[in-house]
VOGU-3710 file (C-alpha; in Angstrom, 3 decimals, decimal comma):
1> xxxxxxxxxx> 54,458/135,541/54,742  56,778/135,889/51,541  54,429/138,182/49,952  55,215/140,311/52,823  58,507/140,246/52,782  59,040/140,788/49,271  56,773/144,335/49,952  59,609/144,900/52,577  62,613/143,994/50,793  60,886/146,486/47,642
11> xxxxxxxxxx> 60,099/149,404/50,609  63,658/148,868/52,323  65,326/149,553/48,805  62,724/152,781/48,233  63,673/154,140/51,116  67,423/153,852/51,086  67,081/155,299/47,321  65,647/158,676/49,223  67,991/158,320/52,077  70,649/159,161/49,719
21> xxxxxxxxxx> 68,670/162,356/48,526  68,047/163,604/52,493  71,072/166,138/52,372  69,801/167,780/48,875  67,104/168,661/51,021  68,673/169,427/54,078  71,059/171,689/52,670  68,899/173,616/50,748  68,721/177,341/51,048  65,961/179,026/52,123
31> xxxxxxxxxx> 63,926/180,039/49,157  65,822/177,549/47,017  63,737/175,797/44,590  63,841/172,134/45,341  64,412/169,316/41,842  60,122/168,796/41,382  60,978/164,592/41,671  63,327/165,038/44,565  60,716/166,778/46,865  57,759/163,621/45,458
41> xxxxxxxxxx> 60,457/161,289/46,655  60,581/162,830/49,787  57,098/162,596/50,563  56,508/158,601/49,158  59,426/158,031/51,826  56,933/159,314/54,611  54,329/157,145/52,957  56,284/154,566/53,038  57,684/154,659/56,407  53,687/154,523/57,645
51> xxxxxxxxxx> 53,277/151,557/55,095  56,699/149,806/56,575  55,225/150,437/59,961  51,914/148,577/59,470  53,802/145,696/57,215  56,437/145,155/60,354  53,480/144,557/62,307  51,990/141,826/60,233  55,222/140,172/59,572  55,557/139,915/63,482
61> xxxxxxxxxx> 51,988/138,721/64,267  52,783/135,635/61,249  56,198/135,069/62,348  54,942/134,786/66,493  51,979/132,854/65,012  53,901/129,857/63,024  51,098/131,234/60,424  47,925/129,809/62,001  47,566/131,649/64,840  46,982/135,379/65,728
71> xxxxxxxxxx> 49,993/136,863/66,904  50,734/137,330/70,702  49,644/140,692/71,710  52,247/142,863/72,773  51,854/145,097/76,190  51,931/148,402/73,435  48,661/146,538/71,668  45,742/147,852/72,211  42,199/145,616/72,558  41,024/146,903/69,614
81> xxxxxxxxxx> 44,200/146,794/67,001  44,363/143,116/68,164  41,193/142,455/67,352  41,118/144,241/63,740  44,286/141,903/63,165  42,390/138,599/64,051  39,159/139,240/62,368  41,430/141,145/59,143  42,994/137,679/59,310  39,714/135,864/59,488
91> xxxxxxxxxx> 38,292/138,021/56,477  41,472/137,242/54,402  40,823/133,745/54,186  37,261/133,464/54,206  36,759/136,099/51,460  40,292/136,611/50,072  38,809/138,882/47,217  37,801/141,170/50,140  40,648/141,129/51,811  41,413/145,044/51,910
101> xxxxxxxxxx> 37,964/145,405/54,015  38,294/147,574/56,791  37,701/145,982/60,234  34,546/147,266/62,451  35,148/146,111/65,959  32,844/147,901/68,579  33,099/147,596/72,306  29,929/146,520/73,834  28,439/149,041/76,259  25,516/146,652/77,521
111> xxxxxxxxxx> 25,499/146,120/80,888  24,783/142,070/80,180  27,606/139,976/80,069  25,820/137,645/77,446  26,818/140,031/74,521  30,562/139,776/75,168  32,954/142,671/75,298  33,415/143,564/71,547  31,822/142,952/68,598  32,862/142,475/64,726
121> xxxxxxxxxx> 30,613/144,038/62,574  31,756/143,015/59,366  28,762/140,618/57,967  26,209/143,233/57,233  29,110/144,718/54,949  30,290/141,924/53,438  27,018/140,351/52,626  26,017/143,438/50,214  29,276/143,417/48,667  28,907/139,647/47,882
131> xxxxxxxxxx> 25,362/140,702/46,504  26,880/143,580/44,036  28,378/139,905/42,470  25,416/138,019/42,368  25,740/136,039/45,731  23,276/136,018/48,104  24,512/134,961/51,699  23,295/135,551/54,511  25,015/138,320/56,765  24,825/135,592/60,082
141> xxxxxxxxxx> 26,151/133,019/57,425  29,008/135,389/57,043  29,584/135,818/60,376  29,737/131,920/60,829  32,470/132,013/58,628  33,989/134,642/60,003  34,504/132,793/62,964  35,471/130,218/61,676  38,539/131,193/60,364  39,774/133,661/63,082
151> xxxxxxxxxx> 42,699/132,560/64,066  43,496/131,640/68,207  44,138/134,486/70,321  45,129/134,614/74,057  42,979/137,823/74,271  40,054/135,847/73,175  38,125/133,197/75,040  35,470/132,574/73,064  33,358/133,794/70,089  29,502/133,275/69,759
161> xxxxxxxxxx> 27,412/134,952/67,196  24,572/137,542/67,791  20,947/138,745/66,125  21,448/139,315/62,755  25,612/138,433/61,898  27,451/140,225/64,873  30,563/138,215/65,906  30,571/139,211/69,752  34,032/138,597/71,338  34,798/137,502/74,863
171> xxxxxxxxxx> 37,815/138,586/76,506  40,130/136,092/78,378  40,323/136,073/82,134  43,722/134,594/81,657  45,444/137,364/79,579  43,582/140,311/81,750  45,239/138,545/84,914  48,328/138,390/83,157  48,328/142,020/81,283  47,641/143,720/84,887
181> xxxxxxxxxx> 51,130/141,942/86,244  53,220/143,275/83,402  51,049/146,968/83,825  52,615/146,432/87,897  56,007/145,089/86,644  56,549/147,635/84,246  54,384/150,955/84,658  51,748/152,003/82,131  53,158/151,754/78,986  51,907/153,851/75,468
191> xxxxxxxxxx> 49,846/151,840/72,981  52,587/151,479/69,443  51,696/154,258/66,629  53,655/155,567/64,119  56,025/158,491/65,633  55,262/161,718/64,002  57,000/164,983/64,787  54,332/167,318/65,883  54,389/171,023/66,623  51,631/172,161/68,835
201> xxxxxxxxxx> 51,055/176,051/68,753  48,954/177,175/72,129  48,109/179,415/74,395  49,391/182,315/72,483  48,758/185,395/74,701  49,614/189,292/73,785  52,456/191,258/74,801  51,484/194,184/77,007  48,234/192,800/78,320  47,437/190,284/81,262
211> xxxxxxxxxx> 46,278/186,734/80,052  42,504/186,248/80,501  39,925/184,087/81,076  39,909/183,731/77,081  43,383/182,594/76,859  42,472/179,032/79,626  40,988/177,036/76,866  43,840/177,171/74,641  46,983/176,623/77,423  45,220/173,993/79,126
221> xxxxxxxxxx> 44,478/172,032/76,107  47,127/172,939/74,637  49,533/171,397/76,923  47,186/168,075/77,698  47,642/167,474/73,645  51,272/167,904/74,100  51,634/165,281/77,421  49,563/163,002/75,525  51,321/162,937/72,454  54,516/163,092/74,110
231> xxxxxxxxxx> 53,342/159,769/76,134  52,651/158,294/73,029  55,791/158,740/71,739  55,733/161,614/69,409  58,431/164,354/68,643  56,552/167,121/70,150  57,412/170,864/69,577  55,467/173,427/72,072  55,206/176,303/70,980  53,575/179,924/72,066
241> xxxxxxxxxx> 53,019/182,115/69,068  53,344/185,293/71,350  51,462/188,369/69,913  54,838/190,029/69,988  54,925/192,180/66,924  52,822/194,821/65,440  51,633/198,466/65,333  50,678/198,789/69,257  54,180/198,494/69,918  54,777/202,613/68,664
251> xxxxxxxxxx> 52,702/203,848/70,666  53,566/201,628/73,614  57,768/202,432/72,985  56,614/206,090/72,082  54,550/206,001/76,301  57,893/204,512/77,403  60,368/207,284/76,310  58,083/209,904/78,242  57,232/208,302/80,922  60,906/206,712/81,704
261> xxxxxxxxxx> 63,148/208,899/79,541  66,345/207,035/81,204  65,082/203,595/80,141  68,128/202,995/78,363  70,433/202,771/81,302  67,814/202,073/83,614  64,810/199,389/83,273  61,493/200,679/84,226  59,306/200,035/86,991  56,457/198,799/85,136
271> xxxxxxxxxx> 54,063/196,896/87,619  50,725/197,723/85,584  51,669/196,432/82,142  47,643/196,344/81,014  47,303/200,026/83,028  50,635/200,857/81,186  48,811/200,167/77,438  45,444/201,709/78,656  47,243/205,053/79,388  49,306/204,963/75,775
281> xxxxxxxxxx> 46,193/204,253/73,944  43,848/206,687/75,380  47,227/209,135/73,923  47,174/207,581/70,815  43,555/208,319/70,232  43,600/211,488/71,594  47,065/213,211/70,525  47,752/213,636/67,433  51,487/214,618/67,988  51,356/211,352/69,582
291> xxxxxxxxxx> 49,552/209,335/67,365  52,638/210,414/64,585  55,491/209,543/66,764  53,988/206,746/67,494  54,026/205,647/63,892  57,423/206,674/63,048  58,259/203,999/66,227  56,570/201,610/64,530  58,886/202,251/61,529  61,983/202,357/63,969
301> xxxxxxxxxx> 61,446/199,162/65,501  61,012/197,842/62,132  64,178/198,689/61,010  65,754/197,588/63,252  67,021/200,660/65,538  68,912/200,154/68,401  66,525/202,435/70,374  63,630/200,805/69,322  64,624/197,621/69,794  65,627/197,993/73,233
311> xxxxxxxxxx> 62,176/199,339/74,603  60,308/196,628/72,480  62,456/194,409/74,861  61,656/195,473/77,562  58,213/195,895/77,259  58,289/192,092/75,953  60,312/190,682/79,100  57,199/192,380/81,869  54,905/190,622/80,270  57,063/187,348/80,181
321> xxxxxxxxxx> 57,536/187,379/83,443  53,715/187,571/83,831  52,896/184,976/81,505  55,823/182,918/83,217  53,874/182,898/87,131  50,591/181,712/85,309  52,561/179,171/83,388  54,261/178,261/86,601  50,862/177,661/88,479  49,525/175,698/85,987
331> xxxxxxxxxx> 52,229/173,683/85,140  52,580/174,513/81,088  55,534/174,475/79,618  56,168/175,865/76,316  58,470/177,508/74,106  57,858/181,020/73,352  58,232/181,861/69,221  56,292/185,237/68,627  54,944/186,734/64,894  58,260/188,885/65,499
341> xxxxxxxxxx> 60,352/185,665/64,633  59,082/185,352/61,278  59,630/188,658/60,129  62,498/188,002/57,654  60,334/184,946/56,886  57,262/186,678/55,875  59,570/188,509/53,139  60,888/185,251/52,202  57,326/184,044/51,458  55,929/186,638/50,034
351> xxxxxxxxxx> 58,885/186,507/47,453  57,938/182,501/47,339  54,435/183,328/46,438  55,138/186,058/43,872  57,456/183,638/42,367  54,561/181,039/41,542  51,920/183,545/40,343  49,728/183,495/43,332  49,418/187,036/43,731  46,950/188,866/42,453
361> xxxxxxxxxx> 46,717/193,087/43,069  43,510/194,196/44,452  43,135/198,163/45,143  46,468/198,268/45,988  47,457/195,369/48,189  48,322/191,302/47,390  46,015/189,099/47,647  45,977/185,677/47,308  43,173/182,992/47,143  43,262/179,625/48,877
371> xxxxxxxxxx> 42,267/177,666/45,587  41,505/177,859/41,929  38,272/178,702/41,802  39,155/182,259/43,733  35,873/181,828/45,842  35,601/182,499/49,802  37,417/185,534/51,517  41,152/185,786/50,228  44,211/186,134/51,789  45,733/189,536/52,625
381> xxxxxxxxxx> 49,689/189,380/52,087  50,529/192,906/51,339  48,806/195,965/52,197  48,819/198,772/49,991  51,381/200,424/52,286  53,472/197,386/51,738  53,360/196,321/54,774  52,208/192,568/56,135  49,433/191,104/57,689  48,732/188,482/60,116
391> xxxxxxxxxx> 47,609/186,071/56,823  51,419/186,764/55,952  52,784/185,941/59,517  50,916/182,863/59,512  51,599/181,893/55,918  55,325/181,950/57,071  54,661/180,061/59,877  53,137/177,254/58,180  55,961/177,422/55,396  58,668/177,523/58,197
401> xxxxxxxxxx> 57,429/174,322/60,191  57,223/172,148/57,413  59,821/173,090/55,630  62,671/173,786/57,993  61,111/172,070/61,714  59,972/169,364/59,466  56,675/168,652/61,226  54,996/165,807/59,603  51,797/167,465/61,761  50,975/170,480/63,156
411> xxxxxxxxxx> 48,030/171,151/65,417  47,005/174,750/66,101  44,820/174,989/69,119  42,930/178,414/68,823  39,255/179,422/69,676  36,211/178,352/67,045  36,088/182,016/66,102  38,954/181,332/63,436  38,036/178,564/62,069  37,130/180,484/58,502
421> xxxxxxxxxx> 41,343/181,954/59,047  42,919/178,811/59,412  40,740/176,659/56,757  41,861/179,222/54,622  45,697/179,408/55,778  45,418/175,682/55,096  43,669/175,603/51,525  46,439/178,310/50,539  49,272/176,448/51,871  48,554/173,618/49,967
431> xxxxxxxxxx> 47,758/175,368/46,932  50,904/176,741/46,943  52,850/173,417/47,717  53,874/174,436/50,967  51,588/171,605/52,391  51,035/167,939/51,067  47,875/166,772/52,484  49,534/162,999/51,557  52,506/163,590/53,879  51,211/166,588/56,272
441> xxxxxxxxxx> 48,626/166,706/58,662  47,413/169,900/59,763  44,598/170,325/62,668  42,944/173,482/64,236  41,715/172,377/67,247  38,891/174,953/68,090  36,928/175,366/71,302  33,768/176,958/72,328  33,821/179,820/74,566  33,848/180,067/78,787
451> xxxxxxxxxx> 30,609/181,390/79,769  29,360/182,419/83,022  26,259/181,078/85,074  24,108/183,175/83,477  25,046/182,001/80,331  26,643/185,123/78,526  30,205/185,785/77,931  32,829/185,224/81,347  32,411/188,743/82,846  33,708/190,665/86,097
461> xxxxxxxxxx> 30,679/192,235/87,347  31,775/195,797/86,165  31,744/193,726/82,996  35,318/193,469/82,349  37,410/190,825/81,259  38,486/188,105/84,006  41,949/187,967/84,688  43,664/184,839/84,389  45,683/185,315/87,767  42,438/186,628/89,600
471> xxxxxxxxxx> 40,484/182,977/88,595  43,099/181,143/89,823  43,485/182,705/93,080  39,443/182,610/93,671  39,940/179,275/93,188  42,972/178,571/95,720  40,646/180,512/98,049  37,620/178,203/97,262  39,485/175,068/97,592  40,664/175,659/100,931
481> xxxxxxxxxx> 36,874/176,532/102,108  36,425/173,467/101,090  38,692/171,025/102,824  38,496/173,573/105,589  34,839/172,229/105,937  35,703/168,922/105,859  37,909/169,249/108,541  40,801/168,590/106,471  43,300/171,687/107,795  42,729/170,013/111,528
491> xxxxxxxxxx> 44,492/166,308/110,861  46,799/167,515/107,604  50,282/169,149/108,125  50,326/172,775/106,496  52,277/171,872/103,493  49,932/168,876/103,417  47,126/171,414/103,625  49,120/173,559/100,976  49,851/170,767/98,389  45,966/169,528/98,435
501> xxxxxxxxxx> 44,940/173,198/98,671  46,334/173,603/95,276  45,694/169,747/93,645  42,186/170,775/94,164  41,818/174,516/93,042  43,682/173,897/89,640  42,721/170,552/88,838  38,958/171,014/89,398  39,779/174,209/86,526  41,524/172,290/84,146
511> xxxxxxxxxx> 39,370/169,099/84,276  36,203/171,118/84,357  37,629/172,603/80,822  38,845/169,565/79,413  35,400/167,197/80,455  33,548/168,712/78,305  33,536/168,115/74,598  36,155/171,219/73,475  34,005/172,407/70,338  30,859/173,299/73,006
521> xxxxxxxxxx> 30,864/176,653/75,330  30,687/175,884/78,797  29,273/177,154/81,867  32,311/178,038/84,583  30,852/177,519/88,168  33,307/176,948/91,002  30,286/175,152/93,024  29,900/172,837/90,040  33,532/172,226/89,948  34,106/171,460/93,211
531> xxxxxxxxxx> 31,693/169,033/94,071  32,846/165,859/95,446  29,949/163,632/93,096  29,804/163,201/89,535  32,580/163,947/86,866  34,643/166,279/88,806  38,111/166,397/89,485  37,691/166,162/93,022  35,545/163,290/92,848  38,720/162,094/90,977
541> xxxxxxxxxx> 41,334/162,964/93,054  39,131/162,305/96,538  39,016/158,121/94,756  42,431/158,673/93,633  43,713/158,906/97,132  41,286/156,604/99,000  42,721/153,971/96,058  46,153/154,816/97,683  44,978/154,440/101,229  44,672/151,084/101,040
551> xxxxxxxxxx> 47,836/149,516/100,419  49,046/151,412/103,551  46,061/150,654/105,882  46,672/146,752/105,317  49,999/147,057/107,403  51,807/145,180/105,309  54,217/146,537/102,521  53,047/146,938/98,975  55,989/149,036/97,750  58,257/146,340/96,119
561> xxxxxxxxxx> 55,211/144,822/92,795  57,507/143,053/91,282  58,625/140,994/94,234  55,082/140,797/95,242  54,188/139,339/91,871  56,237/136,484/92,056  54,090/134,891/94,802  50,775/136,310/94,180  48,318/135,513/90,746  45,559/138,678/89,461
571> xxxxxxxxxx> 42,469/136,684/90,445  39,868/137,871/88,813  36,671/135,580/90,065  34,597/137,713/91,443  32,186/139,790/89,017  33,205/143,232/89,896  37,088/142,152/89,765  36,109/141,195/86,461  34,627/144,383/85,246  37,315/146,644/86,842
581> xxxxxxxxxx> 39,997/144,723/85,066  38,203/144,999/82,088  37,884/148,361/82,601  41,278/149,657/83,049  42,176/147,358/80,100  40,568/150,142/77,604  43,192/152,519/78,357  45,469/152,176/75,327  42,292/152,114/73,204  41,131/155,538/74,803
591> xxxxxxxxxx> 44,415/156,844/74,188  44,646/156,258/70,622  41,056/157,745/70,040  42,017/160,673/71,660  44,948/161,185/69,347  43,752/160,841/66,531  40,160/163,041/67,162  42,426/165,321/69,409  39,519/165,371/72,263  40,486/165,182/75,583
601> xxxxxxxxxx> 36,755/164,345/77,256  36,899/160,765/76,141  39,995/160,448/78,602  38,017/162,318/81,249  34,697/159,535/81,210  37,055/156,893/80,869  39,044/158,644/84,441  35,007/158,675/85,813  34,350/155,391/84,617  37,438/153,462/86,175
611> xxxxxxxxxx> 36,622/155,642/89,469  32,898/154,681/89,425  33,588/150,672/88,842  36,324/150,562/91,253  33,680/151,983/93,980  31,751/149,029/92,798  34,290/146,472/92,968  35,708/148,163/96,843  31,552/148,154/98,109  31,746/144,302/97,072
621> xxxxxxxxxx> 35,387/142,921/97,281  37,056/143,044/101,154  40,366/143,771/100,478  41,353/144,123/103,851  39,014/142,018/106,660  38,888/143,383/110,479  37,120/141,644/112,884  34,665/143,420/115,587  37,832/145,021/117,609  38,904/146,435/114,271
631> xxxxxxxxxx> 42,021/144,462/114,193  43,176/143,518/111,113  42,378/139,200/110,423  43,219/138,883/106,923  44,311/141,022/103,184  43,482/139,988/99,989  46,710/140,724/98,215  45,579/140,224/94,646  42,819/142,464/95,589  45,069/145,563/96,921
641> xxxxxxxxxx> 47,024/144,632/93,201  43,988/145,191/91,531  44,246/148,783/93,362  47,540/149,589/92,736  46,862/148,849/89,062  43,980/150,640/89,449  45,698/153,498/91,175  48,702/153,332/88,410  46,120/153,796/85,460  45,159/157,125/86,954
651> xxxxxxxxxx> 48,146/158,551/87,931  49,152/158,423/84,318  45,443/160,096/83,087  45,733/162,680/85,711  49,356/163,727/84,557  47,968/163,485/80,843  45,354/165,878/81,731  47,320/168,225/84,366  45,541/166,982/87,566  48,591/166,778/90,514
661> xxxxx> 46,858/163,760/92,682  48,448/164,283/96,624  48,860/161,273/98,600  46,360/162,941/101,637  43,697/164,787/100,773
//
């Protein structure tokens, strides 16, 4: 306990030291060469904030312990952290020279309730490291030990041993009751990490053409990463890195001035946008009077002429207002910040990069390449024209969200196809000091492509491009075949009919995106989407509102938990009770593993898992008993809590992952 606080006291004293040095950097000019030691201080203080994070923790769990007994786990614990804590603990004192060892705790996925619920897998480790100093012990000695010296938990009821050293742990009864009341009391609650501010670029669309099938993948996992992280308590910056900029614009502001020569006083009625950029390419191509004005616009809007500017604009705010209904249907929100924002920053780093030698000239143009050993494909940031590149746009990108947002992470969601681009972008970043891989985190989150049942590229069948706006209204019209056949649109209201109309069209083509691990292509089928068995959303949402059904068949009222709570106990006797509570108890362990892999299926089988063992536990457990006249004898209350929790859980994974449950369905 005093060895940790001195470590505190030491970090507390670092930290205020670089405090002090915050507005040096804050104030800096852009451009501005920053004092070498005053930027290293800068990033120890995020090192040590993450070090005075995890040290807080520890002093807590000794202080709640009275120093011989694992701390009480707090509702923001997950399982698993706890766990690592009491066996770290364990390993500490049995082996103190090995006391840096990284925990190994497993969840057991056998279906036999002999081998526990989680497992330490330490011994088989620990054994060959005792070896290396001429010990030989046994790895299911080790494990004896281990046990041994774990200190008391409330999560843990007991702790046997298994095969050859594995330590498997059985959960309490007692604290599963007990951390189901608090989930009631208090809501779902995020599992405790470190906060980060995190910008996530997505979706990402061009100006002057209609979003596409190609541009789902990125907005809807785009903005599931952002709701998760946000839940978890992260500093979350959306943004849409609109292709806004760029040489297509002459030739589209060149179209505009003949085809609506009064645009300046009066905005034109452009209600083809995509037929709108056909018609001024096929000129482009064609003329070659055209093809030169359409250059010199280029040049215009680049410096900035009135003119210019003003048909850019509004040829940017059609297709907003585009992009804006398909946002609006999906539910994504983000904030748009095109390539033309960084325009004066692209100079600015280009001047940066000059300034520390990383330029090299190559038949006329700038190259630079990500590392020392000037292997790979390298960077284009000035053309021989002199003009800049998309490596430059997103050079400045990088440079401006570190360096002014002050991202500590920044995740760019974009198609597998760039992978190459943004390993690159990343290797050059940090050879350049823009990025510290100690204090920065930087992720491309890349996805396989949407393919269609006959397994080749998403396709109309004249072979075209499918428009975003044209899947989603196939799939309102699908969804309502559906319930329609079901009988649904003869005992729901229409705006009942409406609201689960919609619930199941765009859930069942978000989750069928996000189910599947991101980094595969997958097959888009509406009839695979909407089928009510199996790991679909409407399977989901179908449980989801059965789950909610019950409360309000029982005929009593369920709508005040807390109040409820103080007169009824979680029992958790039978088997199946057992398993679901077990069940939804993995949440905040799911949660963190998706953060920190950034992949959103592991959320989706643990949504199909808690909806298959809760079908389980409702086939076996009467929550509400009838007799033969279907009247209504007797209701398991802690039964219909173990729904609500169960019910709770969800709602919070289906908002995570866009799905809009609907009380009737």
């Amino acid at each position: 306990m005093s060895e940790l606080n001195m470590e505190l006291k030491k970090l507390r004293e670092l930290e205020l030291k670089t405090q002090g040095l915050a507005a040096r950097i804050q104030t800096a000019k852009n451009g501005e060469q920053l004092d070498v030691d005053l930027v290293q201080l800068q990033i120890e203080n995020k090192k040590l904030k993450n070090r005075l994070f995890i040290l807080k923790k520890s002093i807590a769990e000794e202080s709640n312990a009275g120093g011989g007994a694992a701390a009480k786990p707090k509702e923001s614990s997950s399982i698993t952290e706890h766990l690592e804590s009491v066996f770290g603990q364990a390993i500490a004192s049995a082996f103190p020279e090995f006391r840096d060892t990284p925990v190994i705790i497993a969840p057991v996925n056998s279906t036999s309730a002999k081998f526990g619920d989680y497992q330490c897998n330490n011994a088989m480790g620990l054994s060959k490291k005792l070896k290396e100093k001429g010990i030989n012990k046994a790895p299911r000695d080790i494990a004896t030990e281990l046990k041994g010296h774990c200190p008391a938990s409330p999560i843990i009821e007991k702790l046997e041993i298994a095969g050859a050293g594995f330590v498997n742990v059985f959960l309490s009864k007692d604290y599963a009751s007990s951390a189901l009341s608090n989930l009631l009391r208090n809501g779902v609650t995020p599992p405790e990490v470190i906060k980060k501010r995190v910008l996530v670029d997505f979706s990402s669309p061009n100006i002057a053409k209609q979003m596409h099938v190609g541009h789902l993948r990125s907005t809807i996992i785009g903005e599931s990463l952002c709701r998760l992280l946000e839940f978890l308590q992260h500093d979350v910056i959306r943004i849409n890195h609109l292709g806004d900029w760029g040489t297509q614009f002459g030739m589209l502001i060149a179209h505009l001035e003949d085809r609506f020569p009064n645009y300046l006083n009066e905005s034109p009625p452009i209600s083809d946008l995509q037929l709108f950029y056909k018609e001024s390419k096929k000129r482009f191509d064609e003329d070659e009077e055209f093809k030169k004005r359409a250059y010199s616009r280029v040049v215009s809007l680049q410096k900035g002429v009135p003119n210019s500017i003003k048909a850019w604009e509004l040829i940017c705010n059609v297709s907003r207002k585009e992009f804006q209904t398909i946002y609006e249907r999906l539910d994504i929100s983000v904030k748009e910040r095109g390539e033309s924002f960084y325009q004066s920053r692209m100079l600015s780093v280009v001047e940066y990069l000059r300034g520390k030698g990383l330029l090299e000239v190559d038949e006329g143009r700038e190259i630079m390449w990500p590392d020392d050993t000037k292997t790979g494909i390298p960077l284009t940031i000035v053309k021989s024209d002199g003009g800049f590149t998309y490596d430059t746009s997103d050079m400045a990108a990088i440079r401006h969200r570190l360096e002014e947002e002050l991202c500590d992470w920044i995740i760019y969601v974009v198609d597998s196809g760039q992978s190459t681009h943004f390993n690159t972008i990343f290797k050059a970043a940090e050879r350049s000091a823009i990025l510290n891989p100690l204090s920065h985190r930087v992720d491309h989150v890349q996805f396989g492509v949407v393919l269609g049942e006959d397994g080749k590229k998403f396709k109309t069948r004249s072979g075209d491009t499918v428009k975003l706006a044209d899947l989603l209204d196939e799939g309102m019209k699908r969804s309502l075949q559906q319930l329609e056949s079901r009988g649904r649109d003869k005992v729901l209201t229409p705006q009942e009919l409406k609201d689960a109309q919609e619930s199941l069209a765009y859930g069942c083509i978000k989750y069928s995106d996000l189910c599947h691990n991101r980094i595969s292509d997958y097959i888009f089928s509406f009839d695979k989407m909407l089928e009510d068995r199996g790991n679909t959303a409407v399977y989901l949402l179908y449980t989801y509102t059965r789950i909610c059904s019950i409360a309000r068949n029982s005929g009593e009222d369920f709508t005040n938990l807390p109040e409820i709570l103080k007169k009824t106990n979680i029992v958790l006797a039978h088997e199946k009770e057992w398993k679901l509570a077990k069940t939804l108890l993995k949440l905040h362990d799911i949660l963190i593993k998706c953060s920190k892999e950034l992949f959103l299926h592991f959320l989706c089988e643990f949504c199909f898992e808690v909806c298959t063992v809760f079908t389980e536990f409702y086939d076996s457990c009467y929550c509400i008993e009838k007799n033969k006249q279907g009247d209504i004898i007797a209701v398991n209350h802690s039964r219909i809590l173990m729904c609500e929790a169960t019910a709770a859980v969800l709602r919070q994974c289906f908002y995570i992952l866009g799905l809009k449950p609907v009380s009737k369905m």
